[in-house]
N, C-alpha and C positions, 0 to 999 in steps of 0.2 A: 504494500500500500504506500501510497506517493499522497503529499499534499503538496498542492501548487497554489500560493495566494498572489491574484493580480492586484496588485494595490491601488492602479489606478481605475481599475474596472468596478473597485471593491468586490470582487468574484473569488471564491473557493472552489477549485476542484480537486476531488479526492478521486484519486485510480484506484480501483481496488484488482485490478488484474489488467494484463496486455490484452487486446482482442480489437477488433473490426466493429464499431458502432454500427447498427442496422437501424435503430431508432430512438427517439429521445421522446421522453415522458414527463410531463410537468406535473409533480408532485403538489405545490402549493401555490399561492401567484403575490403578484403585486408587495414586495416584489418576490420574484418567484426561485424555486429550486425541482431540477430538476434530476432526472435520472437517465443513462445512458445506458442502451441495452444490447446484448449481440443476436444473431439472428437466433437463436435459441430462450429469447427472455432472460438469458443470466447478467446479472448487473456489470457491469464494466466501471462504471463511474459513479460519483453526484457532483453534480456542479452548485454552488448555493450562490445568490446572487445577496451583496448585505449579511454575509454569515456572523454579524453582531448582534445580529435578532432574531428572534425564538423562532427556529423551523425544525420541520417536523422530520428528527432522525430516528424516532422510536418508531416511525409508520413507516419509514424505507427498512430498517431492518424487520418487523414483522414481515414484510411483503419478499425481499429476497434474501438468498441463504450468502449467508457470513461467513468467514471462517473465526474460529474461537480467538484466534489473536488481532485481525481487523476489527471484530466488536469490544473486543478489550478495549482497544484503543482510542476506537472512537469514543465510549463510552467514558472513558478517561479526560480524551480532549476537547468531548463534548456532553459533560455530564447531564442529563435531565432538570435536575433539579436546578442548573446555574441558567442557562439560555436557550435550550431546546427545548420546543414544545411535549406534553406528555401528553 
């Protein structure tokens, strides 16, 4: 897993694996985060647009599989209780 923070974009993106984006899926809006998928449905990425404010990483991980040290982490760097919605 990679983070890339654009600072002038104010935009976050998280790779959670290499692969071939086939479609991208807006999770939340205004402003919005979204999710990058491969031709299979398995997540590739999330892009968070404003990742200062509360979005919703407890509904990307329910929706796709993790592996035990990605959710560690995130969960870590992006704890529930601090600025991610529950």
């Amino acid at each position: 897993m990679t983070l890339e923070h654009d600072f002038d974009a104010d935009a976050l993106y998280i790779r959670l694996t290499d692969g071939t984006v086939a479609r991208t899926l807006e999770v939340d809006s205004d402003p919005c985060t979204m999710v990058d998928l491969d031709g299979d449905g398995n997540l590739i990425g999330i892009e968070v647009i404003d990742p200062d404010r509360p979005w919703p990483l407890w509904k990307i991980m329910k929706s796709y599989d993790f592996s035990d040290a990605d959710a560690a982490m995130l969960m870590a760097t992006y704890p529930p209780n601090a600025r991610v919605l529950r």
